[in-house]
C-alpha positions in Angstrom: 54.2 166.6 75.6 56.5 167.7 78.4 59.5 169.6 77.4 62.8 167.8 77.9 66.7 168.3 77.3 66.8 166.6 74.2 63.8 168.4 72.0 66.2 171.9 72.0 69.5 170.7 71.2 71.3 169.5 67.5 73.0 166.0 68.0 76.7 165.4 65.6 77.3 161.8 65.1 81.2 161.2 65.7 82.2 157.7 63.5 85.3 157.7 65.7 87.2 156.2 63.0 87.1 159.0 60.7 86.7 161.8 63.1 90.5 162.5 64.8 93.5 160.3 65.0 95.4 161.7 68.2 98.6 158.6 67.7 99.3 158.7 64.2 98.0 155.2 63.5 95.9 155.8 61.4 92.6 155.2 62.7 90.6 158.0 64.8 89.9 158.0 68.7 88.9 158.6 71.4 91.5 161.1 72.6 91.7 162.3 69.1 87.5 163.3 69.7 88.8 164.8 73.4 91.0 167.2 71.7 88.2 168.6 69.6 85.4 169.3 71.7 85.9 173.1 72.0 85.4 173.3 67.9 82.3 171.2 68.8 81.4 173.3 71.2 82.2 176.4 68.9 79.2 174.7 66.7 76.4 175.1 69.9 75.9 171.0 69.6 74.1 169.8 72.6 74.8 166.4 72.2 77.4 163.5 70.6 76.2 160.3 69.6 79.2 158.1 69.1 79.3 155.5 66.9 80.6 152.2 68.5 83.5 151.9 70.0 82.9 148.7 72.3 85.7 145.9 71.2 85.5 144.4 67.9 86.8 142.3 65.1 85.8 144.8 63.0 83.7 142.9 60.8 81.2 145.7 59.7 83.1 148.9 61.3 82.5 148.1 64.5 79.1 147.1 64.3 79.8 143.6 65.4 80.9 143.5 69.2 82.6 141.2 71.1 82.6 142.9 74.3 79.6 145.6 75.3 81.8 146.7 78.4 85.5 147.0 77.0 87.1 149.4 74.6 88.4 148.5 71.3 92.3 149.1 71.8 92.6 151.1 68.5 90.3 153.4 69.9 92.1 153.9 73.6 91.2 153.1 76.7 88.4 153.3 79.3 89.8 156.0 81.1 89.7 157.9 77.4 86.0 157.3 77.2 85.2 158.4 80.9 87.6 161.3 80.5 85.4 162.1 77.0 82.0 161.9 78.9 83.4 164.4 81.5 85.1 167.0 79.2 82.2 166.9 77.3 79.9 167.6 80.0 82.1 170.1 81.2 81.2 171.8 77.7 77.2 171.3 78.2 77.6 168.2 76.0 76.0 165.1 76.5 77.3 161.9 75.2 74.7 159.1 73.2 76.4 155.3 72.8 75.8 153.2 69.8 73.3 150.8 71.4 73.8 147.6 69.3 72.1 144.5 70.4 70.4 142.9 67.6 73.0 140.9 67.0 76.9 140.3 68.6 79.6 139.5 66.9 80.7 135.6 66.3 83.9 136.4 68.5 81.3 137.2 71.5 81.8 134.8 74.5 78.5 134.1 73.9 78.3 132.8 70.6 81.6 130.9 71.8 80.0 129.0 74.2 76.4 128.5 71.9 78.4 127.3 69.2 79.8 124.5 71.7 76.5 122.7 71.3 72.8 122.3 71.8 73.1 121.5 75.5 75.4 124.8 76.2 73.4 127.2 78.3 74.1 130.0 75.3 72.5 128.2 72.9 69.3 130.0 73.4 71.0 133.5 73.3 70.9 133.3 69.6 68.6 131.8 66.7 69.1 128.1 65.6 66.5 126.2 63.3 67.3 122.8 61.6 67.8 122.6 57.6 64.8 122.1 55.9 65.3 119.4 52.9 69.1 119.7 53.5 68.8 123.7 52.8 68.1 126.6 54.6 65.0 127.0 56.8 63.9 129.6 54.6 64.5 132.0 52.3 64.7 135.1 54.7 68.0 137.4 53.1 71.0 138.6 54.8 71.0 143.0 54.6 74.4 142.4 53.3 73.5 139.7 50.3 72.9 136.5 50.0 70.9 134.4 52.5 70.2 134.9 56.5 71.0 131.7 57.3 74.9 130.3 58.3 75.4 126.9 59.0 77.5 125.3 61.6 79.1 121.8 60.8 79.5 120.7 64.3 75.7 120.8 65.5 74.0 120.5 61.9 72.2 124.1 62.2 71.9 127.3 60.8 72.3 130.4 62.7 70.5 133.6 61.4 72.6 136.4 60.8 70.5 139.4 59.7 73.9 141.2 58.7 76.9 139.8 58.3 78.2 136.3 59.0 79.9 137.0 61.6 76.9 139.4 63.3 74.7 136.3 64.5 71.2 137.5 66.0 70.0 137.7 69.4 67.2 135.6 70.6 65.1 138.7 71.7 62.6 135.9 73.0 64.9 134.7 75.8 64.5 136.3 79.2 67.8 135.8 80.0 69.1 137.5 76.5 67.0 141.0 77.8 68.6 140.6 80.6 72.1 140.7 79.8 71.4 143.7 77.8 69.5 145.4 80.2 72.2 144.9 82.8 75.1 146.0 79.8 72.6 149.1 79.7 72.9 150.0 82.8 76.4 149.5 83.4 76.4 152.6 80.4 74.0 154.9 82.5 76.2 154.6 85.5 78.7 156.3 83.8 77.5 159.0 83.5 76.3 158.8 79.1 73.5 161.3 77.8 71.5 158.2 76.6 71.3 155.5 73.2 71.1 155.6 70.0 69.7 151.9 69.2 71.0 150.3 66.1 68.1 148.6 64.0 65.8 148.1 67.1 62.6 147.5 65.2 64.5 143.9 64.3 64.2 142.6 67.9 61.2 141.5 68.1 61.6 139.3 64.8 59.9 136.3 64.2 62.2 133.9 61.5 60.4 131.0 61.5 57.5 133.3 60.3 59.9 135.4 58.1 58.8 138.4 60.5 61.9 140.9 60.6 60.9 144.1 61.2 58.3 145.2 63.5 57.3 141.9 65.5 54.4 141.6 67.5 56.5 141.5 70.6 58.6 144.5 69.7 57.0 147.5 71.5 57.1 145.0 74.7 59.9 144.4 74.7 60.7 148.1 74.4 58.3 149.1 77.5 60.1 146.3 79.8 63.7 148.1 78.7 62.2 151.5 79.5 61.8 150.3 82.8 64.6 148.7 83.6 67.0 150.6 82.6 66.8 154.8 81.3 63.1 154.9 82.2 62.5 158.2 84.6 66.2 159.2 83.8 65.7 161.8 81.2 67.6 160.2 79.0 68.4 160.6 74.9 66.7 157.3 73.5 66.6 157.2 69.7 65.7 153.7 67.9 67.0 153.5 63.3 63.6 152.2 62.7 63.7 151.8 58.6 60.1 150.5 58.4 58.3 153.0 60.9 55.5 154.7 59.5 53.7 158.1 61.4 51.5 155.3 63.1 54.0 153.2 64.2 56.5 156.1 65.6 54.1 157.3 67.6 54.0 153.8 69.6 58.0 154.2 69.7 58.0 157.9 71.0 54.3 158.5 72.2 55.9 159.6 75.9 52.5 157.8 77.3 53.8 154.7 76.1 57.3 154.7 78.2 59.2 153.2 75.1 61.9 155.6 73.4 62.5 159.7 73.6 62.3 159.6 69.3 63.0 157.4 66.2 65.2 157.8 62.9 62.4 157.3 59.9 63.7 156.6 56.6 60.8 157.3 54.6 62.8 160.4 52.7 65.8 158.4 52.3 64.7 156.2 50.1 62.9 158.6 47.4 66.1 158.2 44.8 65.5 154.4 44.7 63.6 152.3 42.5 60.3 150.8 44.2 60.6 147.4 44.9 64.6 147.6 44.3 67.9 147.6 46.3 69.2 151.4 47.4 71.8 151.0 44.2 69.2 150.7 41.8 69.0 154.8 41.4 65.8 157.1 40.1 66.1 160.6 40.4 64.7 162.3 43.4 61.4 164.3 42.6 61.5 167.1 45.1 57.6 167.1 45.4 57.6 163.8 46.7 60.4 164.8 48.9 57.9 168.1 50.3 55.0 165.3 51.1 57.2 163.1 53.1 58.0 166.0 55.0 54.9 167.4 55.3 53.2 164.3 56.2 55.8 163.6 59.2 55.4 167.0 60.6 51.5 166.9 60.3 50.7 163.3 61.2 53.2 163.0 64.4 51.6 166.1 66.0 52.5 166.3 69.8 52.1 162.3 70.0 55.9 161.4 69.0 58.7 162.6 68.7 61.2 162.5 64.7 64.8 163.0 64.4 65.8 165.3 61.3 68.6 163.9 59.4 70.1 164.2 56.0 73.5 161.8 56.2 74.5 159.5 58.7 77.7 156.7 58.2 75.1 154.4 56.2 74.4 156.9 53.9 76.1 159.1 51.2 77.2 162.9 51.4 73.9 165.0 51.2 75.2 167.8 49.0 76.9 165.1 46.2 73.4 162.8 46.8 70.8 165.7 46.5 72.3 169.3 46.4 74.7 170.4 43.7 78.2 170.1 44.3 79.2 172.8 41.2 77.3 175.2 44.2 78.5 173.1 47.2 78.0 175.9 49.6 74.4 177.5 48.5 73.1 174.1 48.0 74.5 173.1 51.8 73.2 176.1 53.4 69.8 175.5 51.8 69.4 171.5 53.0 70.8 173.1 56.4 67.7 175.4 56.5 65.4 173.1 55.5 66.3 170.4 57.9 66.5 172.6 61.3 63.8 174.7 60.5 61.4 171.5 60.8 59.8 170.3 64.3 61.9 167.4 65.7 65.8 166.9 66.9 68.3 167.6 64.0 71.7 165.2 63.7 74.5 166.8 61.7 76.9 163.7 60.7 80.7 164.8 60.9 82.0 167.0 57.7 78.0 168.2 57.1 78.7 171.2 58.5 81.4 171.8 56.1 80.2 170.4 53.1 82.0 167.3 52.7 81.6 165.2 49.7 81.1 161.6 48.0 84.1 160.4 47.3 85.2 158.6 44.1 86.4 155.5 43.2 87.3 153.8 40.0 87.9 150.3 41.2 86.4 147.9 44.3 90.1 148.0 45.9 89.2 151.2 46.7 86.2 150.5 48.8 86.5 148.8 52.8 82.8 148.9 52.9 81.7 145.5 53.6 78.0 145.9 52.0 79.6 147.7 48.9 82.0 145.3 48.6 79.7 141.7 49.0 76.5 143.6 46.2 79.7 144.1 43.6 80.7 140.5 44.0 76.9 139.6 43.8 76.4 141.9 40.9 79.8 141.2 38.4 78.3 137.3 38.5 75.2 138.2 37.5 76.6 140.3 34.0 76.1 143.5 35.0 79.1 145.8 34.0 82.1 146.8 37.0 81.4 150.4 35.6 78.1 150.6 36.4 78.5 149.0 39.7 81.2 151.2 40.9 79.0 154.0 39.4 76.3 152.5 41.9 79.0 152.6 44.8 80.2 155.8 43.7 76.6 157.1 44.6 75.2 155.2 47.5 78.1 153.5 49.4 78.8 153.9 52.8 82.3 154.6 52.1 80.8 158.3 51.1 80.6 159.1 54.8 83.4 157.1 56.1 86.4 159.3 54.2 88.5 160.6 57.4 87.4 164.4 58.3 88.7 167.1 56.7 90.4 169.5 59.4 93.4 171.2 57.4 95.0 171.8 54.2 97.7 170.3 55.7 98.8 166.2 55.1 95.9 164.0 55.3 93.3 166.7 55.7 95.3 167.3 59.4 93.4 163.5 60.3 96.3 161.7 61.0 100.4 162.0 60.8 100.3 158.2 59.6 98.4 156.4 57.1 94.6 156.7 57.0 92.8 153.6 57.2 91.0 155.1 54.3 91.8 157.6 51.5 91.0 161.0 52.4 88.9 162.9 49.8 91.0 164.6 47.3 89.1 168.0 47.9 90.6 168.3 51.7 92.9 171.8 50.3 89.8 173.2 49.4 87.3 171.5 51.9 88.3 171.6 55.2 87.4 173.1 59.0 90.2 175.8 58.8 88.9 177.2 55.8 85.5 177.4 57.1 86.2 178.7 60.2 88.0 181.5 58.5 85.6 182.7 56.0 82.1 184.4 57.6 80.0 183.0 54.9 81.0 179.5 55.1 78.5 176.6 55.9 80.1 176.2 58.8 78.2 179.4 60.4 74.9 178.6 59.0 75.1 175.5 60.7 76.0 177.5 64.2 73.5 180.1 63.1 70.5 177.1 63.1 71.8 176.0 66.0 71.6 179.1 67.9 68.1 179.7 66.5 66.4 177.2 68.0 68.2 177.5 71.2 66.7 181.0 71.4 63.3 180.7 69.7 60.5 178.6 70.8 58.8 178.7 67.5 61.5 176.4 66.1 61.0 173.5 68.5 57.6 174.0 69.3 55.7 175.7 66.0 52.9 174.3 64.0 53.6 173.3 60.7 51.3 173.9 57.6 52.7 173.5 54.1 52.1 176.2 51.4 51.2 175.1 48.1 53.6 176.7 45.2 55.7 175.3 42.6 56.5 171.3 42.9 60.9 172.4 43.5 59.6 175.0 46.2 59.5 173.8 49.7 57.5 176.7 51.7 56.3 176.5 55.0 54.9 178.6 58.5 56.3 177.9 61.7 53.8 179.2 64.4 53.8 179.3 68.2 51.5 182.0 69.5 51.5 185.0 67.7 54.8 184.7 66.3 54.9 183.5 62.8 57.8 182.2 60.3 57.8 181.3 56.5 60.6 179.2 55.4 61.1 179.0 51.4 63.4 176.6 50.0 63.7 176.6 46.1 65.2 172.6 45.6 66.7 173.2 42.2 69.1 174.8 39.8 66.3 176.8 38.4 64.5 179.6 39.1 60.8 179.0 40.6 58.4 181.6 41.2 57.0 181.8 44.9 53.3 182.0 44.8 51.7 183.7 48.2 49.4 185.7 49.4 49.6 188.9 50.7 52.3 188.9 53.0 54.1 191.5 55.6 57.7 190.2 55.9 59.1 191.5 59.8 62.5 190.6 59.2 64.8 188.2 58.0 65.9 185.0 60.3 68.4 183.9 58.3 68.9 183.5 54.3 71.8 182.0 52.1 71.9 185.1 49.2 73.8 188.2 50.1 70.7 190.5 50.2 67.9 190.4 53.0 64.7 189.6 52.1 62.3 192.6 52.4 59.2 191.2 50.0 58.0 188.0 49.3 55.4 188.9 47.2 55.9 187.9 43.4 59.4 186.7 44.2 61.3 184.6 41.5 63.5 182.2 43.4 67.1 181.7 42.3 68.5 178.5 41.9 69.2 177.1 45.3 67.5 179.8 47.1 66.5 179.2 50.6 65.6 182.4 53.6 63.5 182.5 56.8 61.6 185.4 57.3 59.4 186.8 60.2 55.9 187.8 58.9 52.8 189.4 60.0 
């Protein structure tokens, strides 16, 4: 695999919404972004991928466009967004663009004009099928409850809508549909943007009158033919949220042989604290050894063929330290899924507020939530019996609202996000969690995040290392990194207990990095504290 740009460098995903409100309305942007690159910068991040930020109803946060070439006004202007690609460049920071073209919002021109009838050239931009014994065509489900399938009075068909309602699918089977987005696409590259992240990809090629979502059969050629005409040869960031990818299947996403993407997001980890066969909500504790194999089996299996993103929170998922850490040792627990994560082969993403510990917020009643997903599963779940406790309890623990909660900059009003109102509550922890108080203390999270950073700028071994998992204790993650002669151990004790670490003889060179105040000078017969995570050069 040929080295490229976007192998060295740690990605932050900005939800622009959340991240800086520059005119006091409330709601983040763009200029609000502009005026906090040099603390990005500060961190050593490589590269932003924004989260939409095209127009928008605002149906699903964004999600839902009605026009891939303008800005949504609450956000700025397009001058903003050039100006941001340029003052980010200027800091050796690339800018990555939401890339979402699954679906389009019902507000699209588009969907306008296909909604005008079954003659209107835009019909075939987007899936139609006629009802089947007066119901739906089948029973394929909506991600967001209930089913996939809307229907429209005027022409007597349903429209499938993966998502919401109002997020109608794209006929991926239409030239003409490829097109357009290939076009859109391009119009982005010209500009001057770092590359795309590619919102639910693997749906395109989806098949609904075969109930085939995921993974079609026309889905990787599809890919190849937007590889060439649009970022192929560019050296561009291209990074597809494929939830059902196995090793096997990423490697025909990322395989650089195959011309389709740079990398993918796998969820396979994600979904360890749910309940086989259930919904995210329905919640089982994780069991960290399951956790270790998932890791170890991406690192092993994906060899030098693809290419994995490391993540631990995005703004689908909750905070990682309130999910998987310990928030009673919020900043031991933080440093330790920091080391874990970027000392692993593949491109980290740090989600806004990682890198200072942010956490889940609480709610005690659905008027609390904006969350569109949260808020349709509650209404689902309160008619079928189950309790509003234990629903918000679910919500509490898994809803995207967890990573939404404006970014905590200050002490000051409204965590220093915004002089108005936020468009929703800050976390009540912003006095105590905030950027100002990391910056100022040395052994804040904050710096272990810049230290990682700075590691794999500087060391080969971290981008390019072997992996090969040690067997110890099932809450002990331990692992070498090698490249040449050089040789790492990273041990991670997963737990609020102590765990012994079981190795052989070993010479320790010196210590990388390590989340205790002591260095680590032998790792022979160690007993591992709770939380306990350390790099260390050995022989």
């Amino acid at each position: 695999m040929k080295k490229n740009w976007w192998q060295e460098v740690v990605v932050y995903q900005i939800y622009p919404r959340s991240f800086m409100d520059a005119n006091g309305d409330g709601i983040g942007d763009l200029r609000g972004i502009i005026s906090k690159l040099d603390y990005l910068e500060k961190l050593g991040i490589g590269a932003i991928w924004l989260s939409p930020v095209y127009q928008s109803p605002n149906d699903d946060n964004g999600y839902d466009i009605s026009d891939y070439q303008a800005i949504m006004t609450e956000f700025g202007t397009m001058a903003d967004l050039d100006e941001l690609i340029a003052e980010a460049k200027k800091r050796g920071i690339q800018l990555i663009m939401d890339l979402v073209v699954n679906h389009t919002s019902d507000e699209h021109h588009w969907f306008i004009e296909a909604k005008k009838g079954q003659d209107n050239p835009y019909r075939e931009y987007y899936v139609w099928a006629d009802p089947v014994n007066g119901k739906e065509p089948n029973d394929l489900r909506s991600t967001f409850s209930g089913s996939a399938w809307a229907f429209d009075e005027e022409s007597g068909q349903y429209y499938l809508h993966l998502f919401s309602k109002k997020q109608p699918d794209l006929n991926w089977q239409n030239p003409a549909v490829r097109q357009e987005v290939y076009d859109m696409m391009n119009f982005w590259i010209d500009k001057g943007i770092g590359g795309f992240r590619m919102d639910v990809i693997d749906l395109i090629g989806k098949l609904p009158e075969k109930e085939i979502t995921g993974n079609g059969p026309q889905l990787h050629e599809f890919l190849q033919e937007m590889n060439q005409k649009t970022f192929g040869g560019k050296n561009l960031l291209t990074v597809g949220e494929t939830w059902g990818a196995t090793p096997e299947i990423a490697k025909e996403y990322s395989d650089p042989r195959r011309k389709e993407l740079s990398m993918v997001f796998q969820f396979e980890h994600i979904g360890l604290d749910e309940i086989p066969g259930k919904e995210k909500w329905d919640y089982r504790p994780l069991q960290v050894a399951e956790l270790k194999a998932v890791f170890a089996k991406w690192q092993n299996e994906l060899g030098d063929e693809g290419w994995n993103s490391l993540f631990w929170n995005n703004h689908d998922l909750p905070r990682i330290i309130s999910r998987w850490g310990d928030e009673n040792d919020r900043v031991k627990s933080g440093k330790l899924l920091a080391i874990l994560l970027h000392s692993l082969k593949g491109t980290p993403y740090i989600y806004q507020g990682e890198e200072i510990g942010m956490l889940n917020r609480q709610v005690t009643d659905i008027s609390q939530v904006a969350d569109i997903e949260s808020i349709n599963m509650y209404h689902e779940r309160l008619a079928q019996g189950i309790k509003k406790e234990e629903i918000l309890a679910a919500i509490n623990r898994k809803g995207r609202d967890n990573a939404r909660t404006p970014m905590q900059w200050n002490a000051g009003k409204n965590a220093g996000f915004t002089t108005g109102t936020p468009w929703l509550a800050v976390n009540e922890n912003y006095p105590k969690i905030n950027v100002e108080a990391a910056l100022a203390d040395e052994n804040s999270l904050f710096y272990t995040y810049q230290k990682l950073i700075q590691l794999r700028k500087e060391n080969p071994i971290v981008v390019w290392g072997t992996f090969e998992l040690i067997e110890t204790a099932p809450e002990v993650i331990a692992y070498y990194r090698q490249l040449g002669e050089e040789k790492w151990l990273v041990v991670n004790n997963f737990s609020r207990h102590l765990n012994p670490l079981q190795l052989p003889a070993t010479t320790v060179l010196e210590t990388v990095i390590h989340n205790e105040t002591e260095k680590i000078t032998d790792v022979e017969n160690l007993v591992l504290h709770p939380w306990q995570s350390f790099i260390v050069k050995v022989k």
